[in-house]
VOPAGU-2260 file (C-alpha; in pm, 1 decimal, decimal comma):
REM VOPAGU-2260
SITE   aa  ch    i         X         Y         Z
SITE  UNK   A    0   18229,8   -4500,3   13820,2
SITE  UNK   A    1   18227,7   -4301,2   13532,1
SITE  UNK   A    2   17938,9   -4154,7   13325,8
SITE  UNK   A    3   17901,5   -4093,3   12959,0
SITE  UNK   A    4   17803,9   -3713,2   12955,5
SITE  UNK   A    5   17565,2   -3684,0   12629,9
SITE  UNK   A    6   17457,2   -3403,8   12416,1
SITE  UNK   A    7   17150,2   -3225,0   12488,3
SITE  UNK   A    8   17106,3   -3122,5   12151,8
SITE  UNK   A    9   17129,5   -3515,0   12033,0
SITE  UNK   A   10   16890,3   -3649,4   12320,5
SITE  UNK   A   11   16637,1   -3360,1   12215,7
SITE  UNK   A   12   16648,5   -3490,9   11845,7
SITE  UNK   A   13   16617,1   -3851,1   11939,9
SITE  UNK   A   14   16332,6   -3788,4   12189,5
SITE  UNK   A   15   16128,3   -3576,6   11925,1
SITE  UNK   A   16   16236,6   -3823,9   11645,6
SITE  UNK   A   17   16114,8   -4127,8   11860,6
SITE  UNK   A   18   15753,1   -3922,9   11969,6
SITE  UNK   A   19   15721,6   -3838,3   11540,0
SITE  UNK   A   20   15763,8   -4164,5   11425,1
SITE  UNK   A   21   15532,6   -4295,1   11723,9
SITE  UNK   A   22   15239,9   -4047,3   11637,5
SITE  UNK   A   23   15296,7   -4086,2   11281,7
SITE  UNK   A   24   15247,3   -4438,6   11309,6
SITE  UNK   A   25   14932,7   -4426,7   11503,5
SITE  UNK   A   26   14791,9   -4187,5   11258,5
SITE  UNK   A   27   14873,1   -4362,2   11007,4
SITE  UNK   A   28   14701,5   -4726,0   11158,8
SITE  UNK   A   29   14361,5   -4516,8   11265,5
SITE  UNK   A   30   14319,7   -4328,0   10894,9
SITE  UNK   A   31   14359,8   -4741,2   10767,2
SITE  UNK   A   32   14131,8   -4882,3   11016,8
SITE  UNK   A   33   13893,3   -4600,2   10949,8
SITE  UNK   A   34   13939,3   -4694,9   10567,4
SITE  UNK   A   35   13837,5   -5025,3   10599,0
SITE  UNK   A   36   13568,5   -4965,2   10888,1
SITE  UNK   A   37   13406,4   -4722,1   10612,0
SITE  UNK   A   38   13378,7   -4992,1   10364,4
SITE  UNK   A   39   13247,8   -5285,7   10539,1
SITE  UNK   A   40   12985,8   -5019,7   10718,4
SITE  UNK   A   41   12892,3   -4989,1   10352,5
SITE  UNK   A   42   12855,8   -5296,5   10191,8
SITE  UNK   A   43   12666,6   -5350,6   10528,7
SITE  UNK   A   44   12441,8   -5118,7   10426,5
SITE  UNK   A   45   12377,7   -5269,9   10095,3
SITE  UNK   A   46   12326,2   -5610,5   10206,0
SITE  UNK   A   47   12084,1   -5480,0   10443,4
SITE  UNK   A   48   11925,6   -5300,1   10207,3
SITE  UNK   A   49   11923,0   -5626,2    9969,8
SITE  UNK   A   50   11782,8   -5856,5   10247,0
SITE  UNK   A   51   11483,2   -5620,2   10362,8
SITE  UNK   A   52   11352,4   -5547,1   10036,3
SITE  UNK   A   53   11211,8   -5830,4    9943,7
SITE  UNK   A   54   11007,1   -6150,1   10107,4
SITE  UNK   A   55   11065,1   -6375,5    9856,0
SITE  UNK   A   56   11195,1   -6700,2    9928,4
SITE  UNK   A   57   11363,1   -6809,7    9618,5
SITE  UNK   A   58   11727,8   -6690,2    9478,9
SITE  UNK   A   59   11782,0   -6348,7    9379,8
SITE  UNK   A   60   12089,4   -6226,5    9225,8
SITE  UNK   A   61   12207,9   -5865,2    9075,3
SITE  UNK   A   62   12517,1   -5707,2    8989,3
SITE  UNK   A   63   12786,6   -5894,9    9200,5
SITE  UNK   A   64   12481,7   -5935,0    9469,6
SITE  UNK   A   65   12283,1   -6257,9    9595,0
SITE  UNK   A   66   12039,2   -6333,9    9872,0
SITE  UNK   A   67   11930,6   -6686,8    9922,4
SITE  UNK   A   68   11762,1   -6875,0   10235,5
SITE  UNK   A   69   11950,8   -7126,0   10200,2
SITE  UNK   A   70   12293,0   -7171,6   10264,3
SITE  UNK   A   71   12363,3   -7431,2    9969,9
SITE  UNK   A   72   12217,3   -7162,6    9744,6
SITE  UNK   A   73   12483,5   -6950,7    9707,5
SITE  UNK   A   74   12788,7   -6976,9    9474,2
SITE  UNK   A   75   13043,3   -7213,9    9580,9
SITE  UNK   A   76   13342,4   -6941,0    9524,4
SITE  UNK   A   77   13151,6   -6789,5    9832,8
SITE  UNK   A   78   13063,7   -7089,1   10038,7
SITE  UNK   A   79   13463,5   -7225,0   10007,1
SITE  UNK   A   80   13570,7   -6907,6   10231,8
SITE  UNK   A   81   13367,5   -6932,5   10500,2
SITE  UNK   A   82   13238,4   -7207,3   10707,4
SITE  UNK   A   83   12841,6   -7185,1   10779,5
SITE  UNK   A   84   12846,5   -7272,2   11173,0
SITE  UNK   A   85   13045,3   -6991,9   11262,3
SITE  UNK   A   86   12859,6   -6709,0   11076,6
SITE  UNK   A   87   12702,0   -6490,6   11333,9
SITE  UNK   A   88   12377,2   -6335,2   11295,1
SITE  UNK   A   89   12306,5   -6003,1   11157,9
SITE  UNK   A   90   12726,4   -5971,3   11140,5
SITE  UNK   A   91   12932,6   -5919,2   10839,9
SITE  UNK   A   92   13183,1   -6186,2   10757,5
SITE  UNK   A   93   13465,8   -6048,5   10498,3
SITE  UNK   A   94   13732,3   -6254,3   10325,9
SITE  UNK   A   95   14003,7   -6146,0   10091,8
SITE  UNK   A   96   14286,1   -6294,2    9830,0
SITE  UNK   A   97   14577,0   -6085,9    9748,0
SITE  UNK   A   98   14933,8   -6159,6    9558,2
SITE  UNK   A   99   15094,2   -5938,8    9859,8
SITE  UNK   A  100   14981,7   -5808,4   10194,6
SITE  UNK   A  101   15023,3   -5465,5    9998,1
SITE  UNK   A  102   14875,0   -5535,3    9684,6
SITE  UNK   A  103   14497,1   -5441,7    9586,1
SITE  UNK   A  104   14272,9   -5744,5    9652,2
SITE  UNK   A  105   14193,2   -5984,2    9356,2
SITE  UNK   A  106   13889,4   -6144,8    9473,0
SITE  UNK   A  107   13674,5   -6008,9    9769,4
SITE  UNK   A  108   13361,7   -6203,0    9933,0
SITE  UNK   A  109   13109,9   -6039,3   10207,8
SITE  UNK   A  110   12835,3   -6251,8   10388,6
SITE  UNK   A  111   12535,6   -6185,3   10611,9
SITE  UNK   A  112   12382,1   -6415,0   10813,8
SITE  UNK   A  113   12049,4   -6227,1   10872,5
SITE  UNK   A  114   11781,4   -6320,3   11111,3
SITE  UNK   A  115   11499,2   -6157,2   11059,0
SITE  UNK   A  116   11146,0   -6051,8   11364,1
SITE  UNK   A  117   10920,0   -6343,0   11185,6
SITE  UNK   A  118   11250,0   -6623,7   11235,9
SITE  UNK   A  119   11286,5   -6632,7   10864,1
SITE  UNK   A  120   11657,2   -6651,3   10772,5
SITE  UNK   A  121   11854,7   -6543,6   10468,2
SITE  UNK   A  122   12208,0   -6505,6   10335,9
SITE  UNK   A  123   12323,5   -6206,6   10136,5
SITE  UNK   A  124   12663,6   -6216,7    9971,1
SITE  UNK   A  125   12861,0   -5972,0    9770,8
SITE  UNK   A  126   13130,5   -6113,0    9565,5
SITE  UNK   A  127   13389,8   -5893,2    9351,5
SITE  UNK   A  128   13681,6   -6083,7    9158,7
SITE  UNK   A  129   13896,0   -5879,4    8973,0
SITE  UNK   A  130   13889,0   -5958,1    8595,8
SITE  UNK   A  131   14157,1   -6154,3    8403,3
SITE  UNK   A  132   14221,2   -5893,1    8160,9
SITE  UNK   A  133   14174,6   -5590,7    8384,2
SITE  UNK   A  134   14476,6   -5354,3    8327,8
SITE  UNK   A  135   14770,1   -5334,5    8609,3
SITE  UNK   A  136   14764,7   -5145,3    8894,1
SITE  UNK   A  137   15025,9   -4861,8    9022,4
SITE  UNK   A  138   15214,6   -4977,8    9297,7
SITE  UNK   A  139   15088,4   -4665,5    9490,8
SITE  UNK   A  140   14693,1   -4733,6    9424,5
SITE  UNK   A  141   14648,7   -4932,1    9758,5
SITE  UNK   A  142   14536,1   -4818,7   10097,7
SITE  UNK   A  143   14855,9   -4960,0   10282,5
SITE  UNK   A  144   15049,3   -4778,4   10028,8
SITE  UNK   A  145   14925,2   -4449,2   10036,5
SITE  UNK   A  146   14905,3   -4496,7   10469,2
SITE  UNK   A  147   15229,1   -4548,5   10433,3
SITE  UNK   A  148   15362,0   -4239,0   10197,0
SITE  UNK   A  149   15119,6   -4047,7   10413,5
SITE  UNK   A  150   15333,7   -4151,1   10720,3
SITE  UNK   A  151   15656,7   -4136,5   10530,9
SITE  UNK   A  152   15535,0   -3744,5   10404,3
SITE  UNK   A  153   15431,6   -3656,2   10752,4
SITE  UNK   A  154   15724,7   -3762,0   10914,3
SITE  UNK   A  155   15988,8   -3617,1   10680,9
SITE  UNK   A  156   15779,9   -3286,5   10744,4
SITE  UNK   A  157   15838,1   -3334,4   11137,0
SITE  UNK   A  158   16211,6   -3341,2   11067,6
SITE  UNK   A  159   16241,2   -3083,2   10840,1
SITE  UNK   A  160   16067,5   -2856,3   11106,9
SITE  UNK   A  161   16278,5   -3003,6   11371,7
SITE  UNK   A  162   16590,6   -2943,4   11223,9
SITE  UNK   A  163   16450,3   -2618,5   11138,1
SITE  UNK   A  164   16356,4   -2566,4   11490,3
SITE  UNK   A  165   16680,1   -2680,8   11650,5
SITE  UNK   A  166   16903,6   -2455,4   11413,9
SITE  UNK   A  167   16713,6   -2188,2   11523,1
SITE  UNK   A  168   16706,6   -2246,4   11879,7
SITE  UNK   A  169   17092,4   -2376,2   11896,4
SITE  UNK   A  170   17193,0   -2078,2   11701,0
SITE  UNK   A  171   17138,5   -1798,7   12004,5
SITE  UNK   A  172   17273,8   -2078,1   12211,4
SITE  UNK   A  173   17574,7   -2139,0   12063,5
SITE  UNK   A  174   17629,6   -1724,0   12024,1
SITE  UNK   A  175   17565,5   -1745,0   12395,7
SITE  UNK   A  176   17826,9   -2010,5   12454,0
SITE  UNK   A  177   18085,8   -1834,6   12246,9
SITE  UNK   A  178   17957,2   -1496,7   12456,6
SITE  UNK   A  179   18044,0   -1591,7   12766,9
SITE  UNK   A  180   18366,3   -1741,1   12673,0
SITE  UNK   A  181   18501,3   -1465,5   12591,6
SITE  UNK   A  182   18462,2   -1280,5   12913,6
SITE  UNK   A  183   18679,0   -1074,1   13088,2
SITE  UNK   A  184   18756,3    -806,9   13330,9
SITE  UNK   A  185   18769,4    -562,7   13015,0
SITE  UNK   A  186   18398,5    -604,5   12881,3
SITE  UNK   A  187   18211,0    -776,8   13219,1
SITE  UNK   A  188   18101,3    -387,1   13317,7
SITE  UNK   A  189   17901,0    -405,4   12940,8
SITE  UNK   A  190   17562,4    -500,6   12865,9
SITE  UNK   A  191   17494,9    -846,0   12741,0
SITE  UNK   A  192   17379,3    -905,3   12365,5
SITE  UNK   A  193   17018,1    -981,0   12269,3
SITE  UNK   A  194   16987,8   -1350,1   12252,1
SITE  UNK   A  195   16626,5   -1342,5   12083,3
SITE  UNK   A  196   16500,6   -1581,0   12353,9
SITE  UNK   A  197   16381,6   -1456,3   12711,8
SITE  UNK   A  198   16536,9   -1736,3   12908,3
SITE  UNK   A  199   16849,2   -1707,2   12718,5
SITE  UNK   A  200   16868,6   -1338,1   12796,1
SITE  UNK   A  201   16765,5   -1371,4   13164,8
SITE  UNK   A  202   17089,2   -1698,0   13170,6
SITE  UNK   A  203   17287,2   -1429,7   13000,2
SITE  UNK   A  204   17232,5   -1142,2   13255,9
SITE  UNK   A  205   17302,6   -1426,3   13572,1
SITE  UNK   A  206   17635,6   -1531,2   13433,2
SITE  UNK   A  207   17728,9   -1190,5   13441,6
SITE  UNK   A  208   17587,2   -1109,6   13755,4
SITE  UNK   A  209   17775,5   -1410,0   13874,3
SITE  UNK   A  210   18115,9   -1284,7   13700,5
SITE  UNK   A  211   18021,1    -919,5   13825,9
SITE  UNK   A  212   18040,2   -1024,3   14178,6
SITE  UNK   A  213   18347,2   -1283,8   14164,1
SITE  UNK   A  214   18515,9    -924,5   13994,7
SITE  UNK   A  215   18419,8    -718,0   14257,3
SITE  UNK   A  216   18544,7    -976,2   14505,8
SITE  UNK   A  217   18867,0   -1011,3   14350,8
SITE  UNK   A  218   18906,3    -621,9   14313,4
SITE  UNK   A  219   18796,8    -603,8   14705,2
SITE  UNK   A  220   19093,8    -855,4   14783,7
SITE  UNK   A  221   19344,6    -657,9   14585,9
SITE  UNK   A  222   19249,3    -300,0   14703,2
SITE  UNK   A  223   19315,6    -422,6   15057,4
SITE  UNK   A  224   19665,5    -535,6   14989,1
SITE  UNK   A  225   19694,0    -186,4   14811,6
SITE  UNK   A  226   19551,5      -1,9   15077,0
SITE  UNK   A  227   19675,7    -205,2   15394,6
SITE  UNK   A  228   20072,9    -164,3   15200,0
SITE  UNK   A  229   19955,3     203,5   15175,8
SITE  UNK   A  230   19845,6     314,8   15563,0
SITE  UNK   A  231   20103,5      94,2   15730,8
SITE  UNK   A  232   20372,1     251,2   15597,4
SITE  UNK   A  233   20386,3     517,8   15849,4
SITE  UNK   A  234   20303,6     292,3   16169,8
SITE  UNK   A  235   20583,1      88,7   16051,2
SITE  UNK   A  236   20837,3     364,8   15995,7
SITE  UNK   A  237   20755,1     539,8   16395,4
SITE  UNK   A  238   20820,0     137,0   16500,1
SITE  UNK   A  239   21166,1     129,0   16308,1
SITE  UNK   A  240   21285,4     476,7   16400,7
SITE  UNK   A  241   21147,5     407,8   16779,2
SITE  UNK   A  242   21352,3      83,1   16773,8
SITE  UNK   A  243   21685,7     300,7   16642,8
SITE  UNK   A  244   21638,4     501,1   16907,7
SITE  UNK   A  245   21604,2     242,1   17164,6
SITE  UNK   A  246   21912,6      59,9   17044,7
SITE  UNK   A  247   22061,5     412,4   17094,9
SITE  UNK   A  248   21951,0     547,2   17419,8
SITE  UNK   A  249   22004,8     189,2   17624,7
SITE  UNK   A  250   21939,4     248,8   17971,2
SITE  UNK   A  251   22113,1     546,9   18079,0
SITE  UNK   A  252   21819,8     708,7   17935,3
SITE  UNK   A  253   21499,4     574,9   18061,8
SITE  UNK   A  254   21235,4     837,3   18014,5
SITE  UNK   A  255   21361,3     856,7   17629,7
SITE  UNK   A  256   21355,4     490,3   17589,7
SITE  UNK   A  257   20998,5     465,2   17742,0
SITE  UNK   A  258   20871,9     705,5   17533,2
SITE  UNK   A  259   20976,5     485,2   17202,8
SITE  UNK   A  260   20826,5     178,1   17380,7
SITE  UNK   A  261   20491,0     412,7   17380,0
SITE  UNK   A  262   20517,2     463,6   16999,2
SITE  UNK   A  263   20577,2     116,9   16963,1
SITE  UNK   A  264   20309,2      44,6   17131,3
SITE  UNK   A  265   20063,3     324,0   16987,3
SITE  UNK   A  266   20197,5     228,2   16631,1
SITE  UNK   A  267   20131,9    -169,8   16659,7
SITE  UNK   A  268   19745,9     -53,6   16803,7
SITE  UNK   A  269   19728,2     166,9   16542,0
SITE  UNK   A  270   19820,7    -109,6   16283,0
SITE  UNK   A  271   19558,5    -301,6   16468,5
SITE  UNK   A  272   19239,0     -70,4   16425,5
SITE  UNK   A  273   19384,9      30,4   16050,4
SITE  UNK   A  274   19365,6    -404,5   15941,6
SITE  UNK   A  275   19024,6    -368,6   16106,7
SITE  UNK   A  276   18901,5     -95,5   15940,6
SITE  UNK   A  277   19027,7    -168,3   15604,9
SITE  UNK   A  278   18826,4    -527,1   15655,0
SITE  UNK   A  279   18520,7    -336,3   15697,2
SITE  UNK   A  280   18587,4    -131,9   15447,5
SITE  UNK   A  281   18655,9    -424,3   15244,5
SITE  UNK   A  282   18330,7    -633,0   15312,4
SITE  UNK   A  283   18078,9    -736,6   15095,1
SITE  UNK   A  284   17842,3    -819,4   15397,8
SITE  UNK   A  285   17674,0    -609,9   15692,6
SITE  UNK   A  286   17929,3    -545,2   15940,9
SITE  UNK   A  287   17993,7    -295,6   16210,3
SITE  UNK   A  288   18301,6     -36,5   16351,7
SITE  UNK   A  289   18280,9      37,0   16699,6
SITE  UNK   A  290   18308,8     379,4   16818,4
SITE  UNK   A  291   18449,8     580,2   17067,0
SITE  UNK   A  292   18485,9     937,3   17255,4
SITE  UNK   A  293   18784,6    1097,9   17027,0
SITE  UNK   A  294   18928,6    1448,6   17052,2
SITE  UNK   A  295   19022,4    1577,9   16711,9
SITE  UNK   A  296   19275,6    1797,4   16797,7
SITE  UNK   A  297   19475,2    1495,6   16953,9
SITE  UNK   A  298   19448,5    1261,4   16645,9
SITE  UNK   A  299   19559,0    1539,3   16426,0
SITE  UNK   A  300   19900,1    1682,8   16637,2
SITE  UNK   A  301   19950,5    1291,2   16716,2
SITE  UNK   A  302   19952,7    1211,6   16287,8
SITE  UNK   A  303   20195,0    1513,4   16274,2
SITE  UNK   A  304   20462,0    1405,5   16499,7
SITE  UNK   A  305   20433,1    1053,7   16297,5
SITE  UNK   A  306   20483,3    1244,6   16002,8
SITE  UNK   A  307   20793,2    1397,9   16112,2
SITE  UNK   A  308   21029,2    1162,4   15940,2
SITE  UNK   A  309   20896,9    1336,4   15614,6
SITE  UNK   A  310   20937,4    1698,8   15730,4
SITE  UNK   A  311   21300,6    1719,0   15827,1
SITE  UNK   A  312   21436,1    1700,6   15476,2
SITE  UNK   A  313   21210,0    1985,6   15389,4
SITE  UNK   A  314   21120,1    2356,6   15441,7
SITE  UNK   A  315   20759,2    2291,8   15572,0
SITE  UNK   A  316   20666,1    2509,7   15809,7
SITE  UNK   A  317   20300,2    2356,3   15970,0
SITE  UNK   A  318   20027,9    2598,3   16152,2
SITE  UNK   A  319   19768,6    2400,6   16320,3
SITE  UNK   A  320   19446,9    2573,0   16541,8
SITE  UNK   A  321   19213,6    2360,1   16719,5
SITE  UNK   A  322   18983,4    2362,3   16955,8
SITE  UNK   A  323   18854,7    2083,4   17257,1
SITE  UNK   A  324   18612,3    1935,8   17025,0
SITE  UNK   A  325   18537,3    1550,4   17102,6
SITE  UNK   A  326   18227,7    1308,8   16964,0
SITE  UNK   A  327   18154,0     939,1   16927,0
SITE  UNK   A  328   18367,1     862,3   16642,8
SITE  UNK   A  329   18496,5     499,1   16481,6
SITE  UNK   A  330   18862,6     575,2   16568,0
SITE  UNK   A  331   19072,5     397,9   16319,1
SITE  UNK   A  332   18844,0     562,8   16027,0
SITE  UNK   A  333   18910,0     919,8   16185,4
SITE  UNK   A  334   19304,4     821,2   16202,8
SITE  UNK   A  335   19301,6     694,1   15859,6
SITE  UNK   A  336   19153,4    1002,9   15675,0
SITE  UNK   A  337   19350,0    1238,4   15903,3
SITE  UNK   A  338   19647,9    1028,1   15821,4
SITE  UNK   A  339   19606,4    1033,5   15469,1
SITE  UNK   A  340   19544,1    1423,6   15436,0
SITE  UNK   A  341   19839,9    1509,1   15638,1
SITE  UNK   A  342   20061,2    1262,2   15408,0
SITE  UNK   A  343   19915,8    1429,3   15088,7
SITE  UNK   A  344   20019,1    1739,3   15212,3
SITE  UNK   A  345   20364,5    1693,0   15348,9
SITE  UNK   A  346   20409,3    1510,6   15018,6
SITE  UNK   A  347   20284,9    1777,7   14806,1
SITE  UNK   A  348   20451,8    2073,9   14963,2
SITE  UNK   A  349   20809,4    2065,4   14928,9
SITE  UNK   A  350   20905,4    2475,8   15087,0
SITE  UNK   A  351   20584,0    2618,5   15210,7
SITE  UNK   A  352   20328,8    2649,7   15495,7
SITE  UNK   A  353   20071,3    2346,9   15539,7
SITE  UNK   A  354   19750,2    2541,7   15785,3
SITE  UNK   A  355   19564,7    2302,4   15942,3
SITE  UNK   A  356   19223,2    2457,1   16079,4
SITE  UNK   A  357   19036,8    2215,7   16376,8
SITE  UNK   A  358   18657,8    2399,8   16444,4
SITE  UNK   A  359   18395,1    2173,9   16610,8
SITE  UNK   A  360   18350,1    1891,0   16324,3
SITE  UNK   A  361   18528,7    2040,6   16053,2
SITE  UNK   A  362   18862,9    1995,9   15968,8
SITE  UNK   A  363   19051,8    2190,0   15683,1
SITE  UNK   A  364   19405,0    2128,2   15548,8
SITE  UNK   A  365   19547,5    2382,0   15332,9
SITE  UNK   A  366   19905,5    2357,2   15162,0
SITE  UNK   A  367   20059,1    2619,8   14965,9
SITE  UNK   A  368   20383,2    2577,4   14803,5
SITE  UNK   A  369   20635,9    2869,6   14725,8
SITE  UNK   A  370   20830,1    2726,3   14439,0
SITE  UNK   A  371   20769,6    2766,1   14110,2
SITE  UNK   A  372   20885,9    2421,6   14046,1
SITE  UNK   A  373   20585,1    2229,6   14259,9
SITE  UNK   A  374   20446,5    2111,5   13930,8
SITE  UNK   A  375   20769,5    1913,9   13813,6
SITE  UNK   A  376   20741,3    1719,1   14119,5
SITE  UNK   A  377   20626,2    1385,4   14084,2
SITE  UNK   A  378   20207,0    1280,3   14206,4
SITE  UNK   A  379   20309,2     991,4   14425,2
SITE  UNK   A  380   20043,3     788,3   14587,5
SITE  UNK   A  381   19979,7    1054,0   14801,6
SITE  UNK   A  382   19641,6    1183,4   14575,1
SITE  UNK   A  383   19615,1     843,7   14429,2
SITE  UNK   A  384   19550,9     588,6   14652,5
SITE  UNK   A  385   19499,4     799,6   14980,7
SITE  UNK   A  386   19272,9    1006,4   14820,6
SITE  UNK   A  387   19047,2     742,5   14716,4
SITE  UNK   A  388   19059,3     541,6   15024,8
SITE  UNK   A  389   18973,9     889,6   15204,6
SITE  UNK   A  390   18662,8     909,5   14939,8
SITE  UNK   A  391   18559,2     563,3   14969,8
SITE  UNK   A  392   18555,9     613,2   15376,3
SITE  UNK   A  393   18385,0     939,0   15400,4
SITE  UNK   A  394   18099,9     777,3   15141,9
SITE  UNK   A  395   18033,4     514,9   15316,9
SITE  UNK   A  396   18056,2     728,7   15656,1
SITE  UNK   A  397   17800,3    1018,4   15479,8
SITE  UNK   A  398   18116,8    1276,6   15601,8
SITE  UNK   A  399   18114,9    1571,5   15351,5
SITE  UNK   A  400   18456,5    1560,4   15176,3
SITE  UNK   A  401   18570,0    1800,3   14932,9
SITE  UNK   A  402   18853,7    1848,7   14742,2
SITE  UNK   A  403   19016,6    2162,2   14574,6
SITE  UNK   A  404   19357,5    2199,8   14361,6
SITE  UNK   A  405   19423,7    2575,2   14238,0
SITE  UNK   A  406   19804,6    2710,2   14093,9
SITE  UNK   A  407   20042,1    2595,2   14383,8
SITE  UNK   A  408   19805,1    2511,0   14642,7
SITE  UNK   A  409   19572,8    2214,3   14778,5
SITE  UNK   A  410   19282,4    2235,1   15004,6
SITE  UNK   A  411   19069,7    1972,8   15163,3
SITE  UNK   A  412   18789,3    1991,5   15372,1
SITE  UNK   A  413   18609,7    1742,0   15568,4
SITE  UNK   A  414   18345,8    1794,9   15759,9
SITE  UNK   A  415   18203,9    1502,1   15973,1
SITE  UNK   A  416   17811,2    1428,2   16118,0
SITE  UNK   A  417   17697,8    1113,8   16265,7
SITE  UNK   A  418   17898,5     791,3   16126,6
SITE  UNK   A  419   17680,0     496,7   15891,9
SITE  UNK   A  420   17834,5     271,6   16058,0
SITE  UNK   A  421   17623,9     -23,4   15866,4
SITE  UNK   A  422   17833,2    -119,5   15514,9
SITE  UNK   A  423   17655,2     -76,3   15205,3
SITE  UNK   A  424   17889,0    -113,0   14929,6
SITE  UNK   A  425   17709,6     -40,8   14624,3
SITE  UNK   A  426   17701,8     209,4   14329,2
SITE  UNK   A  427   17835,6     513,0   14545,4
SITE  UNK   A  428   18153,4     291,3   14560,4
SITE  UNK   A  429   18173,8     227,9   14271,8
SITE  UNK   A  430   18157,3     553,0   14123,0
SITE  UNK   A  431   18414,8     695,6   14371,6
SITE  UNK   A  432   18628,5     441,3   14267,5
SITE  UNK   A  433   18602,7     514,3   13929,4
SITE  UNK   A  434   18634,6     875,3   14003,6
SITE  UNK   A  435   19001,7     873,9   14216,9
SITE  UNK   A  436   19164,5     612,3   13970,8
């Protein structure tokens, strides 16, 4: 079942439209009633005033006035309107003639059956009949006339105001629409517009918290593509080259063939703890990397030897000094930073001498190339993407991670303290990000 989806703007205009003419109308019938109250209350008065002012029995008559005590007394153009048995005491009883129910009347009669403390009775009568040559009336001269212009006034004012209103209020609202429309990944990181209106401001700001965060999201989803493509490079190369070998070797050599089983094995672990890390890394919500006793000195000779395939084709000659240094470390993070800053500088050295300097927690890498040429080579990924993954990690870690580039030579030191190992992505992120692109 289908339902018809209306405007909100229309149903607002009916609504106020419906309560206008409603109030307008009731206004309107209580200033009319109140019109007419007003009058009788004062002919009331008069009559009053007639029948209390004088004793006297007989007939007395003034200017459109009579008071008689007896009912046959009166005029017979008052008697026809009313019938005597149904007059009730002290009451007045009013009867008009008109051409139209609008029209002014042309003959108006008032009676007052009054009882007064001694028993005596009398009946007082007003009587007004417009004369024959009394000059016409404007149309608008008549109570239910001007009630009604009054209404008709009123109300036009209501809509006026409405429309008024509603032009004013659909204006930001429309500018709003049109606002967030347009959008995208290019202006969400800008400040929204002032949409005169406090609630339309605070909407404003929660659509684009709401687009902020599907963004982010979408940019977490994509960097770990990037940076899972990026780290499992090399695992993947030691498992191809350890497979060559084995397809090589066959059995006559068994110690050789076991040891490329190892780095098929170390590799596919290695793959393992760099999807989990990168997950962490990755996550919006609180999660946790476990940690474990790690020796430096091994992770960094181990990410050399995988690195090998990239230092045969060149003249790299690599000095390493380390000590027995071990601590409670997230392992995969560890590998993935050591990883990366070996790669940048087997990548950026091309003939030279990469140092590599191991003392207690800090770790230095320092790559100097010989030839003159370093600068036409081309920046690969290697202080792209690595670099900001290794930022990102030692942020979010609270490792101290610098990073130096002088004429022909690249130094990076990290030096590492006790892990956070509880994620909380948030502006630090985002301004490393913004800082390695």
């Amino acid at each position: 079942m289908k339902f018809k989806i209306s405007s909100l703007k229309h149903s607002m205009i009916a609504m106020l439209f419906a309560t206008a003419l409603i109030l307008v109308t009731l206004m309107s019938t209580l200033w009319l009633l109140h019109f007419f109250n007003s009058q009788d209350n004062m002919i009331k008065g008069a009559l009053l005033e007639i029948a209390h002012k004088s004793e006297s029995e007989s007939v007395e008559q003034s200017a459109r006035f009579i008071k008689t005590s007896k009912w046959h007394q009166l005029p017979i153009e008052i008697r026809r309107h009313f019938d005597r048995d149904l007059l009730s005491p002290n009451q007045i009883h009013h009867k008009s003639d008109r051409t139209s129910p609008l029209s002014r009347p042309t003959e108006s009669v008032y009676v007052m059956l009054i009882t007064k403390p001694d028993g005596k009775v009398h009946y007082v009568a007003h009587h007004f009949k417009e004369p024959s040559n009394a000059p016409p009336q404007n149309w608008f001269e008549t109570p239910e006339i001007q009630a009604i212009l009054f209404g008709a006034f009123a109300l036009s004012f209501f809509l006026m105001m409405l429309f008024t209103f509603m032009y004013s209020a659909t204006k930001p609202i429309q500018h709003l629409y049109q606002w967030a429309r347009q959008l995208d990944s290019a202006n969400i990181s800008s400040a929204p517009p002032n949409f005169q209106y406090k609630e339309l401001n605070t909407l404003a700001q929660i659509i684009l918290d709401s687009l902020r965060k599907t963004e982010a999201s979408l940019k977490r989803e994509q960097e770990f593509v990037r940076y899972a493509s990026h780290e499992l490079r090399t695992p993947i190369a030691v498992i191809r080259s350890s497979v060559e070998l084995m397809d090589k070797v066959e059995k006559q050599w068994e110690e050789k063939s076991h040891n490329a089983k190892q780095r098929i094995k170390d590799a596919s672990l290695c793959m393992a703890e760099l999807c989990d890390t990168l997950l962490w890394l990755n996550k919006a919500e609180h999660s946790q990397l476990t940690t474990q006793s790690v020796a430096l000195s091994s992770v960094l000779h181990s990410e050399i030897e995988n690195l090998s395939y990239l230092t045969q084709a060149k003249n790299i000659e690599i000095q390493i000094h380390t000590d027995s240094y071990k601590a409670n470390l997230p392992y995969a993070a560890i590998q993935m930073i050591a990883a990366n800053l070996l790669r940048n500088a087997v990548q950026h050295t091309h003939e030279g001498v990469i140092t590599i300097i191991q003392q207690q927690g800090s770790i230095q890498i320092i790559n100097k190339e010989y030839s003159d040429n370093y600068e036409h080579y081309p920046d690969k990924s290697g202080f792209g993407l690595g670099l900001m993954l290794v930022k990102r990690l030692c942020r979010q870690l609270r490792w101290d991670f610098r990073f130096e580039k002088t004429h022909g030579q690249f130094r990076a030191s990290l030096s590492i303290g006790e892990p956070n190992l509880i994620l909380t992505k948030g502006l630090d992120d985002v301004l490393c990000e913004q800082s390695a692109l």
